[in-house]
N, C-alpha and C positions, 0 to 999 in steps of 0.2 A: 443120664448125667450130662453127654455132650447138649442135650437141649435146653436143662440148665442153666447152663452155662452160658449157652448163647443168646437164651432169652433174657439171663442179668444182663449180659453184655448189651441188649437191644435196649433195656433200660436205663442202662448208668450211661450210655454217652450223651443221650438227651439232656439226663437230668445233670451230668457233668456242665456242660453248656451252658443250663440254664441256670443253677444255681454256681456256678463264678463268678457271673457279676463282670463289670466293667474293669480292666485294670486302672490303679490310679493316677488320676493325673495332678500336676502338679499344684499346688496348692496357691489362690489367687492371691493371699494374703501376703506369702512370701514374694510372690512376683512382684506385688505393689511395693515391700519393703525393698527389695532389690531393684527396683527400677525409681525408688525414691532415692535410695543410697546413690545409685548410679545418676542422675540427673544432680544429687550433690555434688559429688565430684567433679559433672561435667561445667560446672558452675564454678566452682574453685579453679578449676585450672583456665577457664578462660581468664577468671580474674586476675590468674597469676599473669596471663599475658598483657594484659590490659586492665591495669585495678581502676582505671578511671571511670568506669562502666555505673551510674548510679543503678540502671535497671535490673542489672546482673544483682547487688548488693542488695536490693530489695528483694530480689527470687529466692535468693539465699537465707536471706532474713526470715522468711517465709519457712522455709525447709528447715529453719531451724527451729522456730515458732511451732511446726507442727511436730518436732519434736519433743518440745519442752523444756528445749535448752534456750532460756530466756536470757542472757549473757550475750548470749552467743547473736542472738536476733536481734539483739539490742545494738548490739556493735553494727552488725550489718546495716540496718537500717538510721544509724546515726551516718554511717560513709552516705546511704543513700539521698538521706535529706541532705549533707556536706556538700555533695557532689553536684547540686541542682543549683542554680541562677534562686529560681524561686520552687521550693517542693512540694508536691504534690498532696493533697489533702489526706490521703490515699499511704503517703511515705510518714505522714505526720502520726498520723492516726495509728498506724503500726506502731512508731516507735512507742507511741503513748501505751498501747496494748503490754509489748516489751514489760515498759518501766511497770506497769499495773500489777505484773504476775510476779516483777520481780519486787513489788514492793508488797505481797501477799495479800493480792487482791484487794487495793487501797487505793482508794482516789484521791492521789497527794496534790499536793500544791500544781507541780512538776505536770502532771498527771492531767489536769484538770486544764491547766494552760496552753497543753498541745493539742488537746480536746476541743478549747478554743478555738484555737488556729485553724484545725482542721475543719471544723465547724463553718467558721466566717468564710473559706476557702471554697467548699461546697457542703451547702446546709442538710444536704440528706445523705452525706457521707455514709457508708454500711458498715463500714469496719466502726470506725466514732459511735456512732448512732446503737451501734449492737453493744460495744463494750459497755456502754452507759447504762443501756435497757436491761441488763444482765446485773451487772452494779446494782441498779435500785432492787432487782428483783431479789439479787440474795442478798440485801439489805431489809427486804421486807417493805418495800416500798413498791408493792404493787402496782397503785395508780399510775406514776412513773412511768414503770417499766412498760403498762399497758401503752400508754400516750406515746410513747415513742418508740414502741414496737409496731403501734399502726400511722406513725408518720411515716416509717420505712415501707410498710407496704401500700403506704396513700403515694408514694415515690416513682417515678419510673425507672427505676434502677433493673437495669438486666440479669446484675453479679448478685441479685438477692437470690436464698432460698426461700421460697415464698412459704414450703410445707414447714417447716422448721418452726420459720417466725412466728405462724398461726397457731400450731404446734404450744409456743412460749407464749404466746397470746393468751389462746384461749385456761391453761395452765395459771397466768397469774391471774385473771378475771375468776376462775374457783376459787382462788389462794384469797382474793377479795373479798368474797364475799361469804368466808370461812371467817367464823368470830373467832 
């Protein structure tokens, strides 16, 4: 009996060991969300020191943008371009994005003229340049979208995702060539 016993025993602390597994560790997703929440906040209160900050108002804009709260990015990024002598292709191009989601994915008048702007400002903008190619594409406007998804990547642009774009590239050249 005592041998048993002591030979289960020799058995389960191994196999105890081996099947627990790692305990868990915190989840990356949530870290991201709390260090997005947190870097908002950290952003709102400087503004509240200083609202004169255009750079801070586009950060913001941004964090709000990648929420979904289109309102909210719109505002920001109106202070941003406000805030500038002359604003940034880059500040333009946001707000235009802003107005795009908040006008249900629609290339208004509005829409179209800050796209302009930001355009004439710098011609191979990414933020301009992607909302457009994205545009024709769930317009159905393949060709478009082709042509100026590989202007971006004919671009020396650093802030591109080159896998992404190629990604949407190669995607609407099938969608092309699909009757």
């Amino acid at each position: 009996m005592k041998k048993v016993l002591i030979t289960s025993m020799l058995l389960s602390i191994p196999a105890f060991f081996l099947l627990r597994g790692t305990p868990p560790t915190s989840d990356p997703l949530q870290q991201n969300v709390f260090s997005h929440q947190q870097q908002m906040s950290d952003i709102q209160a400087q503004l509240k020191q200083d609202p004169n900050q255009a750079e801070l108002w586009f950060q913001l804009g941004h964090g709000y943008l990648n929420q979904q709260d289109f309102r909210s990015a719109l505002i920001c990024f109106d202070y941003a371009v406000r805030l500038n002598d002359v604003p940034s292709a880059s500040q333009i191009a946001a707000k235009a994005t802003a107005i795009y989601y908040l006008e249900n994915q629609r290339i208004t008048d509005e829409v179209k003229g800050l796209l302009d702007q930001a355009l004439q400002l710098e011609p191979d903008n990414v933020t301009a340049l992607t909302l457009m190619a994205s545009d024709h594409f769930i317009s159905l406007r393949y060709s478009q979208a082709v042509a100026l998804w590989t202007q971006l990547l004919e671009s020396q642009s650093v802030d591109l995702d080159r896998v992404s774009i190629i990604q949407a590239l190669n995607q609407a050249k099938q969608m092309q060539g699909s009757p």
